[in-house]
N, C-alpha and C positions, 0 to 999 in steps of 0.2 A: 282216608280222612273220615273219623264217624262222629265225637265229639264234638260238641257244639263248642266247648272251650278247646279245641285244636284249632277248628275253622277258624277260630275268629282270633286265636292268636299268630293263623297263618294267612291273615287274608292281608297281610300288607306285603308289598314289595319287598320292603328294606328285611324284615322275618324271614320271607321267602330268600333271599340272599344268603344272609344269615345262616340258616340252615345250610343252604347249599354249601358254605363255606366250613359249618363246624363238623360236615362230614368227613372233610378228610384230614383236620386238625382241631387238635385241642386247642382253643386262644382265650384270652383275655380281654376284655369288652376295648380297653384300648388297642390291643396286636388286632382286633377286629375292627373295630374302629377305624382304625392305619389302612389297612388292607380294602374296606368298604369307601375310604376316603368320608369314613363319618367321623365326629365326631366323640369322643369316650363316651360322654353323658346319654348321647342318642345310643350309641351302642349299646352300653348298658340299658337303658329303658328297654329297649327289643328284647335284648338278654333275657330278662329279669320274665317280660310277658310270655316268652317262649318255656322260660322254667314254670314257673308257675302252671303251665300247660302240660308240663312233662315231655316236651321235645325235646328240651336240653336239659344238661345234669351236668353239676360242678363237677371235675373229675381230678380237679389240682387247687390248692391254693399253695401260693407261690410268695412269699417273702420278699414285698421292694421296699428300698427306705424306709424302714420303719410301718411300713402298711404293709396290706394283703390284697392280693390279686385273683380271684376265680377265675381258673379254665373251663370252658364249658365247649364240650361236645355234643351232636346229635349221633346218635346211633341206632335210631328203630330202622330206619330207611333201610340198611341193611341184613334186617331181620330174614329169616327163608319165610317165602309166602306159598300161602293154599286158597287157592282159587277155589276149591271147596266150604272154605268158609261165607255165611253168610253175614252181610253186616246190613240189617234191616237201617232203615230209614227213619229217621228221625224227625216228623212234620216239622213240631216246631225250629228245626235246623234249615229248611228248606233255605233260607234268605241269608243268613250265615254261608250255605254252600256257593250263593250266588255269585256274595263277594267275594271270598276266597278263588272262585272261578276267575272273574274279575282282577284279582290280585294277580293270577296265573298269566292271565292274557297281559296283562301290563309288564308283567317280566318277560314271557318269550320276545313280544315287542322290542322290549331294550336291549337284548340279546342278541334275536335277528340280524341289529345294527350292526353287529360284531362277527358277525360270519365270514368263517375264511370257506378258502379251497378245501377238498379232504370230499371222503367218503359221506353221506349222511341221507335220511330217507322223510319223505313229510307225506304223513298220510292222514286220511277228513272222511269220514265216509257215515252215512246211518243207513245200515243192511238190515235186513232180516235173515237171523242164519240161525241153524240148529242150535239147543244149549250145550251140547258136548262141542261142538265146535269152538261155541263162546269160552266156553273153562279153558279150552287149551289155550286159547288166544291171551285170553286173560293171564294164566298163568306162565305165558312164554314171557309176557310182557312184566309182571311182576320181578321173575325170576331172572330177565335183563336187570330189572332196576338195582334190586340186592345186590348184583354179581359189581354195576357199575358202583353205588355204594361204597360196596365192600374196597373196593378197587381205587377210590377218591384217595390223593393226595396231598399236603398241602401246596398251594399256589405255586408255581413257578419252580415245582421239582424237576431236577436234572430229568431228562428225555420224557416228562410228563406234557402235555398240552390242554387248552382248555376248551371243556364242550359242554353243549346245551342238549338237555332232555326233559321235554315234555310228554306225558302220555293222562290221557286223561278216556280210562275206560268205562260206561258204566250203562244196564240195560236202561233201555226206556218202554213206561207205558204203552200201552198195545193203544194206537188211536182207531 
């Protein structure tokens, strides 16, 4: 996340959802809506703040009665990442990062609720470790994400199941 206009068009729940779900289909603010148990209109509004951000991109319009429909997908999440790259800091973003942080912590919460049995790891830690250490780390963890990503399905596909991933890596200030 570097963009102050990402941050703050990801710092809501419902966004954060959102995303989650147009990564492994293409929908329309209603089929999103249905699925999210929102609303069309509310769907749409999220939609709409999320394009505008360039998270999502129409990838269909679709012919109903006599109207038109937008499919909107996300697809950066599965991009290949390089842990080599730097992405400086943005001061005036600082408070923007916060809430999106925020936004974060409010979705794992309502997710957590939903936890089954299965395989799965939860880890919290502030180390001090070498920087070649930190890139591999970063980039294992990156290169999970794409791969899971890449891998998203839509909702409730045959032998598919549903899972939560949060990762939230980033150095800190030397105190």
């Amino acid at each position: 996340m570097s963009t102050v206009d990402e941050l703050r068009a990801t710092a809501h729940p419902i966004r954060l959802r959102l995303l989650s779900l147009l990564t492994g289909v293409a929908m329309s603010a209603a089929e999103a809506g249905r699925e999210l148990g929102l609303s069309q209109a509310t769907a749409s509004y999220h939609l709409r703040v999320l394009e505008r951000a360039g998270l999502v991109r129409v990838v269909e319009v679709v012919r109903l009665r006599g109207g038109e429909a937008k499919r909107y997908r996300h697809e950066t999440s599965s991009m290949p990442f390089d842990a080599h790259q730097v992405h400086p800091l943005d001061p005036e973003a600082a408070e923007d990062r916060l809430v999106y942080l925020d936004a974060v912590a409010d979705e794992l919460r309502r997710r957590a609720r939903a936890q089954a049995d299965g395989p799965g790891v939860t880890t919290d830690a502030e180390l001090w470790v070498d920087p070649e250490a930190w890139r591999r780390v970063v980039q294992h963890i990156g290169q999970a994400s794409a791969i899971l990503h890449a891998a998203a399905r839509p909702p409730r596909t045959p032998g598919t199941r549903p899972v939560s991933v949060t990762a939230a890596l980033f150095p800190l200030r030397r105190s």
